[in-house]
LUMMARSE-890591 format. One record per residue (C-alpha): x, y, z; residue in one letter; residue number from 1. Coordinates in steps of 0.1 Angstrom, whole numbers, plus 5000, padded with zeros to 4 digits. Last residue first. Layout:
REM residues N
pt X=X | Y=Y | Z=Z | residuo=a | num=NUM
...
END
This chain:
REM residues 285
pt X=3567 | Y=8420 | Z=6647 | residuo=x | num=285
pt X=3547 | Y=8443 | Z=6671 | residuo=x | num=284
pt X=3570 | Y=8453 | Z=6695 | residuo=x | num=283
pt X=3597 | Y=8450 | Z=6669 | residuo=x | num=282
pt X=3583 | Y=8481 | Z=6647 | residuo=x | num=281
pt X=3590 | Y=8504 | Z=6677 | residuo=x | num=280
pt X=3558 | Y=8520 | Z=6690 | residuo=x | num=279
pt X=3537 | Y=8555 | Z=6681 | residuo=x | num=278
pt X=3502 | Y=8556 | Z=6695 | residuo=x | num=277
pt X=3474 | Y=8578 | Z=6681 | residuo=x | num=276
pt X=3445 | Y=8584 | Z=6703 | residuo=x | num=275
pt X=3405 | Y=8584 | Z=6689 | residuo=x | num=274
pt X=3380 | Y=8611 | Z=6708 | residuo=x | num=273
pt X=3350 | Y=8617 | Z=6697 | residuo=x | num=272
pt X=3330 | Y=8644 | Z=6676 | residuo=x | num=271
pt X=3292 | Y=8639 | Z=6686 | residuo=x | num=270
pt X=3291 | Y=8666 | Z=6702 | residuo=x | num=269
pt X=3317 | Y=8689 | Z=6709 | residuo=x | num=268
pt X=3317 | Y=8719 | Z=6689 | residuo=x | num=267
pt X=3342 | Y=8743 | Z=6702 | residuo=x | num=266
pt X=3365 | Y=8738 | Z=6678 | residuo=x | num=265
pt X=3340 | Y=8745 | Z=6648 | residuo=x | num=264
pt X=3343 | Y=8715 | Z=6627 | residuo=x | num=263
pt X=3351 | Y=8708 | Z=6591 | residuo=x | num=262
pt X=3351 | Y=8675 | Z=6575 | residuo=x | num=261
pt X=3374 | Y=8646 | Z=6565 | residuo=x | num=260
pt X=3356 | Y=8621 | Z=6541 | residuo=x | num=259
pt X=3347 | Y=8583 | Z=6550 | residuo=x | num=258
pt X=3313 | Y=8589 | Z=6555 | residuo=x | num=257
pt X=3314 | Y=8582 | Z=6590 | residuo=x | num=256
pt X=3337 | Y=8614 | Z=6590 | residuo=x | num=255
pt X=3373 | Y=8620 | Z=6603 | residuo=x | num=254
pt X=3375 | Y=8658 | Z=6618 | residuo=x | num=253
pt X=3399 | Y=8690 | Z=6606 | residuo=x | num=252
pt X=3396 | Y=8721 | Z=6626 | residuo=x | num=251
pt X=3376 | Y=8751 | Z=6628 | residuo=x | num=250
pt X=3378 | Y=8787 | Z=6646 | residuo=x | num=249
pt X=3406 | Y=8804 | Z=6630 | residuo=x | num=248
pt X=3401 | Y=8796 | Z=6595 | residuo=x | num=247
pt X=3425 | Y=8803 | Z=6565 | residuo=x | num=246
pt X=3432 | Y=8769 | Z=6566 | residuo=x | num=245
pt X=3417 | Y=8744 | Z=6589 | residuo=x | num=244
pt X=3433 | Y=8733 | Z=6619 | residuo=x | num=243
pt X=3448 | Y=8697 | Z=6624 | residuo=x | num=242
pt X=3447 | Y=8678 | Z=6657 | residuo=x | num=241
pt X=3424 | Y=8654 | Z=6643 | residuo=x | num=240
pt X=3389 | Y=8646 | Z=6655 | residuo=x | num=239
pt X=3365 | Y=8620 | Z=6661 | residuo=x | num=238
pt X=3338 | Y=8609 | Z=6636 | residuo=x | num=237
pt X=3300 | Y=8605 | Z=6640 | residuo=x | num=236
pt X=3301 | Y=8587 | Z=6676 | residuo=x | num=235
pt X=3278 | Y=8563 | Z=6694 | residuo=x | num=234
pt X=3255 | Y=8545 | Z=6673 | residuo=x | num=233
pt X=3285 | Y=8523 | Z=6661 | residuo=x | num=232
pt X=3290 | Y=8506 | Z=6630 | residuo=x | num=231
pt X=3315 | Y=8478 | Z=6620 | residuo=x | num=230
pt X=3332 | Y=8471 | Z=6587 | residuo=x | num=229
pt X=3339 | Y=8507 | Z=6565 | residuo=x | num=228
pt X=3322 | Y=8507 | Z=6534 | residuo=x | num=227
pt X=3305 | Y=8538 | Z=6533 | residuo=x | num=226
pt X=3273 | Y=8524 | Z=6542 | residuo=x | num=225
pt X=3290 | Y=8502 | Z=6567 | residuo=x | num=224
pt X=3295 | Y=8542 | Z=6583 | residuo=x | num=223
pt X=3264 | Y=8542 | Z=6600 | residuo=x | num=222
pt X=3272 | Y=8555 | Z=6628 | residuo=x | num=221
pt X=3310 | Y=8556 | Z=6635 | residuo=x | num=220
pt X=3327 | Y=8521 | Z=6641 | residuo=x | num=219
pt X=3355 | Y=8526 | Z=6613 | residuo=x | num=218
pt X=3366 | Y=8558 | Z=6599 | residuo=x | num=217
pt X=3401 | Y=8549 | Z=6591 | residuo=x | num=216
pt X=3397 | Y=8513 | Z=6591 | residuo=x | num=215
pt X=3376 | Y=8516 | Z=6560 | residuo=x | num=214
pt X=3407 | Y=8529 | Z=6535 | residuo=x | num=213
pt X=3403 | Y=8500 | Z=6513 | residuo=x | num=212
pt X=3363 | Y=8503 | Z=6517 | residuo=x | num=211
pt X=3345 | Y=8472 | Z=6506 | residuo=x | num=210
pt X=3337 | Y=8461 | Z=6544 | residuo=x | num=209
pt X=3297 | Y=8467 | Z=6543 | residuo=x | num=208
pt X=3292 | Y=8483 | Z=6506 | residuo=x | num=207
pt X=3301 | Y=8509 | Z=6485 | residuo=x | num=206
pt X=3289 | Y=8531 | Z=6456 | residuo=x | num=205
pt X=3315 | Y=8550 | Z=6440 | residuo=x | num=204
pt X=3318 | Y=8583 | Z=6461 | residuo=x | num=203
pt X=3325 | Y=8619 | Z=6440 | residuo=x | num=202
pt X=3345 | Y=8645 | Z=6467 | residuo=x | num=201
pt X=3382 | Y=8635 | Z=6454 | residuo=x | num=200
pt X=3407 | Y=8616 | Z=6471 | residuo=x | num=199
pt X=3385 | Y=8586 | Z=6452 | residuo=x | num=198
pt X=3384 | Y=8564 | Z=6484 | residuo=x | num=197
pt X=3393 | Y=8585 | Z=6511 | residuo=x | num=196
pt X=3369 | Y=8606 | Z=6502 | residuo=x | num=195
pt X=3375 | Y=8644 | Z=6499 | residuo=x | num=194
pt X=3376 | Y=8681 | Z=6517 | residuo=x | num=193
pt X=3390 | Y=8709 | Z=6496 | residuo=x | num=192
pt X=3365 | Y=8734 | Z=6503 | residuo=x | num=191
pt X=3378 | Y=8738 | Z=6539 | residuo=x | num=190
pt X=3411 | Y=8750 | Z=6527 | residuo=x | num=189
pt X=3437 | Y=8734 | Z=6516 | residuo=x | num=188
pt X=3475 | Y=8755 | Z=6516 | residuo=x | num=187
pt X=3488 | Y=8745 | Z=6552 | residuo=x | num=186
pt X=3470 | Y=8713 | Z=6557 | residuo=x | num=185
pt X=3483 | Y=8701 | Z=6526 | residuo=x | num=184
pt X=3461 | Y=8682 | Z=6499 | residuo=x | num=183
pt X=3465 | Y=8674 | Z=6461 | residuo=x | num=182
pt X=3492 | Y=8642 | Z=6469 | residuo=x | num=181
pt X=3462 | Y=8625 | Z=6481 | residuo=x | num=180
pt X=3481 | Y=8595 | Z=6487 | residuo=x | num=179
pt X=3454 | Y=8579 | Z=6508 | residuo=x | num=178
pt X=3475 | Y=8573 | Z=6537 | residuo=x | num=177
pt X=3498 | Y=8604 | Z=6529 | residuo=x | num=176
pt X=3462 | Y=8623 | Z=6530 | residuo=x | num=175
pt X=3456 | Y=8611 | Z=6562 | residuo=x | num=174
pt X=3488 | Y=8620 | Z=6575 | residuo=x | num=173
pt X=3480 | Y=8655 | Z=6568 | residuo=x | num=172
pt X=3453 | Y=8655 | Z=6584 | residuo=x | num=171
pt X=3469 | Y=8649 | Z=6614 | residuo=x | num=170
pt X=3461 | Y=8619 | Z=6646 | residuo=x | num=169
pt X=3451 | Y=8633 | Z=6675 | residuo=x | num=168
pt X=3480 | Y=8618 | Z=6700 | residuo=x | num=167
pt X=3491 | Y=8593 | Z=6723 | residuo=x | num=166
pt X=3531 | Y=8595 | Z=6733 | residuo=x | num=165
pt X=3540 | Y=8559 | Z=6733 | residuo=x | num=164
pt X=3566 | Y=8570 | Z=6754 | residuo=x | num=163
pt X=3541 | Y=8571 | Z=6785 | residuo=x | num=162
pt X=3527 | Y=8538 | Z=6787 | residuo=x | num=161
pt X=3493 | Y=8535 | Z=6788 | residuo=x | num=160
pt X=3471 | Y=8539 | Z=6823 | residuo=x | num=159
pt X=3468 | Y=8575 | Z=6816 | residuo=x | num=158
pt X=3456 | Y=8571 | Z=6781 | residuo=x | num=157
pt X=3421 | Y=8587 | Z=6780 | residuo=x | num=156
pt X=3430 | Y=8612 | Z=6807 | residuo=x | num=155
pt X=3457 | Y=8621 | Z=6785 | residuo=x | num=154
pt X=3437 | Y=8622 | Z=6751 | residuo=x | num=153
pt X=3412 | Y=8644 | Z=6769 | residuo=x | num=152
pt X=3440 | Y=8673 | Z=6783 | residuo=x | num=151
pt X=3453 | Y=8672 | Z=6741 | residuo=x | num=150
pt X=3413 | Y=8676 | Z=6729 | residuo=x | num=149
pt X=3405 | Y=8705 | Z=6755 | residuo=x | num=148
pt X=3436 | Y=8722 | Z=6745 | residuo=x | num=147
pt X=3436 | Y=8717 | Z=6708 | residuo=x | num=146
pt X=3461 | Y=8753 | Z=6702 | residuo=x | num=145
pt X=3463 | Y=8781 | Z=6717 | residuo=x | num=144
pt X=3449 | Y=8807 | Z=6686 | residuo=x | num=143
pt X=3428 | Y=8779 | Z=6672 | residuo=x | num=142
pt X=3392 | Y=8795 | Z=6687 | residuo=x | num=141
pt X=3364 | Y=8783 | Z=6702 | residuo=x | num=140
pt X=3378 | Y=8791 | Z=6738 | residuo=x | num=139
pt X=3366 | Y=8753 | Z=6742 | residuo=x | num=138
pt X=3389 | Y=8739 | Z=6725 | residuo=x | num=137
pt X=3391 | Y=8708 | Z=6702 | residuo=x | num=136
pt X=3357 | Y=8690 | Z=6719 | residuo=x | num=135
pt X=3350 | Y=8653 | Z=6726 | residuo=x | num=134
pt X=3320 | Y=8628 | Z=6726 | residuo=x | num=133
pt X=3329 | Y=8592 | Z=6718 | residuo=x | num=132
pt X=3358 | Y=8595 | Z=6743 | residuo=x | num=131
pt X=3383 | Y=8565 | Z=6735 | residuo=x | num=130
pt X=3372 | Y=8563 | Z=6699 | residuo=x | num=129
pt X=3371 | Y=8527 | Z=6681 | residuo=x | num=128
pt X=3401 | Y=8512 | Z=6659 | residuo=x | num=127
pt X=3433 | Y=8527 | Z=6678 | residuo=x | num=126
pt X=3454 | Y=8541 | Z=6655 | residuo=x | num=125
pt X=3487 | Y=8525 | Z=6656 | residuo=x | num=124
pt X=3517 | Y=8544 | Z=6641 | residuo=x | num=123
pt X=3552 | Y=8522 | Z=6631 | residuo=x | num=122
pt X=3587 | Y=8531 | Z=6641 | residuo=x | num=121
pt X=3624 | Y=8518 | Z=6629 | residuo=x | num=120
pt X=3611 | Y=8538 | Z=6597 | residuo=x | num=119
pt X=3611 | Y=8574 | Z=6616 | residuo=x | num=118
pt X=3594 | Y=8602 | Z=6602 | residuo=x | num=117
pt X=3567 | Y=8587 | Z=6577 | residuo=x | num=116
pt X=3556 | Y=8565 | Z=6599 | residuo=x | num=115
pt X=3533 | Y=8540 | Z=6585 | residuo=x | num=114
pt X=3500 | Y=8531 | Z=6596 | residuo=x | num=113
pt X=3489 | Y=8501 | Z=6620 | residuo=x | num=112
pt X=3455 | Y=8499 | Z=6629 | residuo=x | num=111
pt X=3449 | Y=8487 | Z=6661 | residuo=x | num=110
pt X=3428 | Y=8466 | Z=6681 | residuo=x | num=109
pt X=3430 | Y=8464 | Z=6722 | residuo=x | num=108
pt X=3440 | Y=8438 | Z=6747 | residuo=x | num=107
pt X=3435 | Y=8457 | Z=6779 | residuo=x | num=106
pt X=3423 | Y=8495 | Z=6787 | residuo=x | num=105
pt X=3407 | Y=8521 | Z=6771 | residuo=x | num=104
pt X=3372 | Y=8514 | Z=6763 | residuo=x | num=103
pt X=3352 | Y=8540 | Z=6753 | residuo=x | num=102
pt X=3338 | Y=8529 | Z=6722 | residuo=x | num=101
pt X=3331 | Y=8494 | Z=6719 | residuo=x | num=100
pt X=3366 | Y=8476 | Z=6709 | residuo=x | num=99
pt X=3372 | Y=8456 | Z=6739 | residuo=x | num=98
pt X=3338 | Y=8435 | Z=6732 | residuo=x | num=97
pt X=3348 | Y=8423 | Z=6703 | residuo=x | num=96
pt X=3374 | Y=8400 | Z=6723 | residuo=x | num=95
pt X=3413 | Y=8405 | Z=6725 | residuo=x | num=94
pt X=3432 | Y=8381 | Z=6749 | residuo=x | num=93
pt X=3461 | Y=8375 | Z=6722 | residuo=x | num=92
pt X=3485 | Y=8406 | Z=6727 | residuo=x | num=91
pt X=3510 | Y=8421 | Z=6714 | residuo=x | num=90
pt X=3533 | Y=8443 | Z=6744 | residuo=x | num=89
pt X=3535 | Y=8474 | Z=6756 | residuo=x | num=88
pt X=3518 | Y=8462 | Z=6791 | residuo=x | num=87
pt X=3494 | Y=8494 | Z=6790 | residuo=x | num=86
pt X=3493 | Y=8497 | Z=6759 | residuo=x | num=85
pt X=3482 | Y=8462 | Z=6749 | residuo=x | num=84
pt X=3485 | Y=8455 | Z=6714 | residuo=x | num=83
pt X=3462 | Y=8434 | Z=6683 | residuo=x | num=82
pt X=3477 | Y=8445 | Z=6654 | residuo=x | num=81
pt X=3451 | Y=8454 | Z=6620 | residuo=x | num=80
pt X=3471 | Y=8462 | Z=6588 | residuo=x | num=79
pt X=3457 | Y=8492 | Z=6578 | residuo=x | num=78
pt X=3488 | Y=8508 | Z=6560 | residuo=x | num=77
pt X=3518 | Y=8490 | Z=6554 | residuo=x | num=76
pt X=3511 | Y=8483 | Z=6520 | residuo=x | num=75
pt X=3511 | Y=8457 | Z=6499 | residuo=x | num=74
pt X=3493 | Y=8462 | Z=6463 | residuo=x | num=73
pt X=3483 | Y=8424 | Z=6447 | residuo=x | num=72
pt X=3471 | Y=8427 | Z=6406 | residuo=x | num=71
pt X=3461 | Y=8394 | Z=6394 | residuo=x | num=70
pt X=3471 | Y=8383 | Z=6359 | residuo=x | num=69
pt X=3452 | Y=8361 | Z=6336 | residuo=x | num=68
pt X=3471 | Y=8331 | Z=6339 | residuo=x | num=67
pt X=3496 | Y=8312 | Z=6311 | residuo=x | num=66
pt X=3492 | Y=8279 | Z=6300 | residuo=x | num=65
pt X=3518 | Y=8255 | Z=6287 | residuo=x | num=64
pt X=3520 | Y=8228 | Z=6266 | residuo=x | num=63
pt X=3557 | Y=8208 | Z=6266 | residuo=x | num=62
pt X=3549 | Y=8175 | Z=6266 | residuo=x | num=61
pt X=3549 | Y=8167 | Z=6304 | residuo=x | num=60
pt X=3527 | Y=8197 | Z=6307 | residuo=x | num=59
pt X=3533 | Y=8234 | Z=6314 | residuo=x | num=58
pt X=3513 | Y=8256 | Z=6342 | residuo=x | num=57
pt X=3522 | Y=8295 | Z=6344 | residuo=x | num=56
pt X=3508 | Y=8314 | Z=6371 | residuo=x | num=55
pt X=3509 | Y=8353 | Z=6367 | residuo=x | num=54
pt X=3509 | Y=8382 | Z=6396 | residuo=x | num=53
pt X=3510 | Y=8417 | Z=6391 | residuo=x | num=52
pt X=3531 | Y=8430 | Z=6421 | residuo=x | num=51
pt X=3520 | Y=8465 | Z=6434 | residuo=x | num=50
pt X=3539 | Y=8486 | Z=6455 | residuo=x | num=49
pt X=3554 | Y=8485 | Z=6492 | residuo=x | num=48
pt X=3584 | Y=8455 | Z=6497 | residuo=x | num=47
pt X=3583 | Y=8418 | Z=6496 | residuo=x | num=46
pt X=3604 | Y=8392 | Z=6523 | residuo=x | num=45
pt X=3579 | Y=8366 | Z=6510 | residuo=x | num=44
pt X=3566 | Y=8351 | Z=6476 | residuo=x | num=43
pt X=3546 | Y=8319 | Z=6486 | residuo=x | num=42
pt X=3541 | Y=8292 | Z=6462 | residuo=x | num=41
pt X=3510 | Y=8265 | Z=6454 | residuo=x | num=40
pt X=3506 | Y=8242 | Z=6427 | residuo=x | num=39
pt X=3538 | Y=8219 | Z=6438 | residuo=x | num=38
pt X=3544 | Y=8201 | Z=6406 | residuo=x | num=37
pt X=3577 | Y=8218 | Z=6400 | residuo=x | num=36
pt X=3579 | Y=8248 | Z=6419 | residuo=x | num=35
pt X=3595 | Y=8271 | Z=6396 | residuo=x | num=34
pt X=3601 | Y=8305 | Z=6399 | residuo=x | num=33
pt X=3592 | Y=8329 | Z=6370 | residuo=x | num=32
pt X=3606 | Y=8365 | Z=6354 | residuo=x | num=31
pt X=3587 | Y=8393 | Z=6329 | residuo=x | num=30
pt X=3557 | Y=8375 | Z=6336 | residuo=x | num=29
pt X=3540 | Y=8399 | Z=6347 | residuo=x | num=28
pt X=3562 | Y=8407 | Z=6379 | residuo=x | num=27
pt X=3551 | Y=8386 | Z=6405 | residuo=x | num=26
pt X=3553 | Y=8356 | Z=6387 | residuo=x | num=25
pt X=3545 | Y=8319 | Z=6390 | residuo=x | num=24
pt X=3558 | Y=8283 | Z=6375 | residuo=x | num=23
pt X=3542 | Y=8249 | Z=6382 | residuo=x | num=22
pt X=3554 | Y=8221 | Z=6366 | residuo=x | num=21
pt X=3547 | Y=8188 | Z=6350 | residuo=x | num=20
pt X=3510 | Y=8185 | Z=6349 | residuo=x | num=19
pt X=3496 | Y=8156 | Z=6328 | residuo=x | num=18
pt X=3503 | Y=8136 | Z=6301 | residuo=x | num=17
pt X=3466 | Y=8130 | Z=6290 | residuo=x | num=16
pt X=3435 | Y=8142 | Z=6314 | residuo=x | num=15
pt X=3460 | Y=8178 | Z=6320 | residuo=x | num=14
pt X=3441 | Y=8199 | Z=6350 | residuo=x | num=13
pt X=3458 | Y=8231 | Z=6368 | residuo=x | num=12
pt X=3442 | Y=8249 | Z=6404 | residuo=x | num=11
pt X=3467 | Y=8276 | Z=6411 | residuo=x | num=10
pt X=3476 | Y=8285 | Z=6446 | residuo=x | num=9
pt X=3491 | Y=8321 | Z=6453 | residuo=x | num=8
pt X=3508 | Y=8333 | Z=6486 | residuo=x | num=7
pt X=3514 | Y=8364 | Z=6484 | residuo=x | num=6
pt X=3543 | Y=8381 | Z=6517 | residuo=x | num=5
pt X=3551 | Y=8410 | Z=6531 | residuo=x | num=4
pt X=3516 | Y=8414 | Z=6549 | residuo=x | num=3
pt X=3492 | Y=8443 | Z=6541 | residuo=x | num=2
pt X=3470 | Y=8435 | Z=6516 | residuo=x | num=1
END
């Protein structure tokens, strides 16, 4: 989940005095809210973490019942924001159509992520590549940097607004988003690649739409097998800006499988393109 807010609706039955009230928890228990006979309540205004939610439903002679407990985490990562980045403004004219690769330009989706620099800011990664086919540098080495990739993200985004400054996102980042506190760019070699899911290199079995961290890798080729939502027969992953350690010829790519992967930087195909936009967090509110 990533709104502020639960709303939980319990379903109670009492044949002889019947229901009084309604009571819920996001804490185990440990406090409630009454809401008299109302059988639904909405906790709002709640931070990151993981509330363990518990209904409690009493009678009008004093039985109660207590809920198993349902275990909510709300994060800011993921949620999907519909934005226009040429206007810098949400947007409502989206259609599925905008989010085959390669488009760049109109109502677009996003995935937000947090930004771990600046809280007044949020991170949008845009949900389809904007160049399915891309390469790091062509010099095949990291010496001066992701030249070919940084000149293709600005052709990419020349009609969006300029201080949103579009980027690769890092692999780094990635990790934060997966809280793989095991892995830094600057100590990780390329034997310490993982899944998003397990931040390890072991896969549970998934299905269509049952990956949490899905949005990362989504429409790639056959990536519903990993559990992301929508394929694509375009592109196997896009990069990030981030070189691999120890290496000075390969960088850090996002996978259909849901894993980062190592790349020579002068591989192009089929490693895409997929920009990072930084906005206030009141353009999107």
């Amino acid at each position: 989940m990533t709104s502020n807010s639960i709303t939980v609706k319990a379903n109670g039955t009492d044949n002889e005095s019947g229901i009084a009230k309604y009571e819920f928890s996001k804490d185990n228990g440990a406090t409630w809210i009454s809401n008299n006979t109302n059988n639904t309540y909405t906790f709002t205004n709640l931070g990151e973490g993981s509330y363990k939610i518990k209904v409690r439903v009493t009678d009008k002679v004093g039985n109660s019942a207590i809920s198993n407990t349902l275990t909510v985490n709300i994060s800011e990562n993921g949620e999907a924001i519909l934005f226009n980045p040429e206007t810098g403004t949400k947007c409502t004219d989206y259609v599925e159509e905008n989010s085959n690769n390669q488009n760049k330009r109109g109502c677009m989706r996003w995935f937000a992520y947090k930004n771990y620099e600046d809280s007044s800011k949020i991170n949008l990664l845009f949900d389809h590549n904007t160049s399915y086919i891309g390469i790091w540098d062509s010099f095949g080495s990291i010496k001066y940097g992701p030249r070919d990739l940084n000149r293709l993200i600005k052709e990419d985004t020349a009609t969006w607004k300029s201080e949103f400054n579009a980027r690769a996102i890092t692999v780094d980042e990635i990790a934060k988003i997966t809280n793989n506190s095991n892995f830094s760019s600057t100590s990780s070699g390329e034997n310490s690649w993982f899944y998003f899911e397990t931040n390890n290199q072991s896969l549970p079995s998934m299905s269509q739409g049952s990956a949490t961290y899905g949005w990362l890798f989504d429409r790639t080729t056959v990536c519903v097998d990993y559990g992301c939502e929508n394929d694509s027969n375009d592109t196997y992953s896009y990069w990030t800006v981030s070189t691999v350690y120890v290496r000075t010829d390969s960088a850090w790519a996002v996978a259909r499988t849901g894993t980062i992967t190592v790349h020579k930087v002068d591989s192009g195909s089929p490693y895409g393109i997929r920009p990072v936009i930084t906005v206030d967090k009141n353009l999107i509110k």
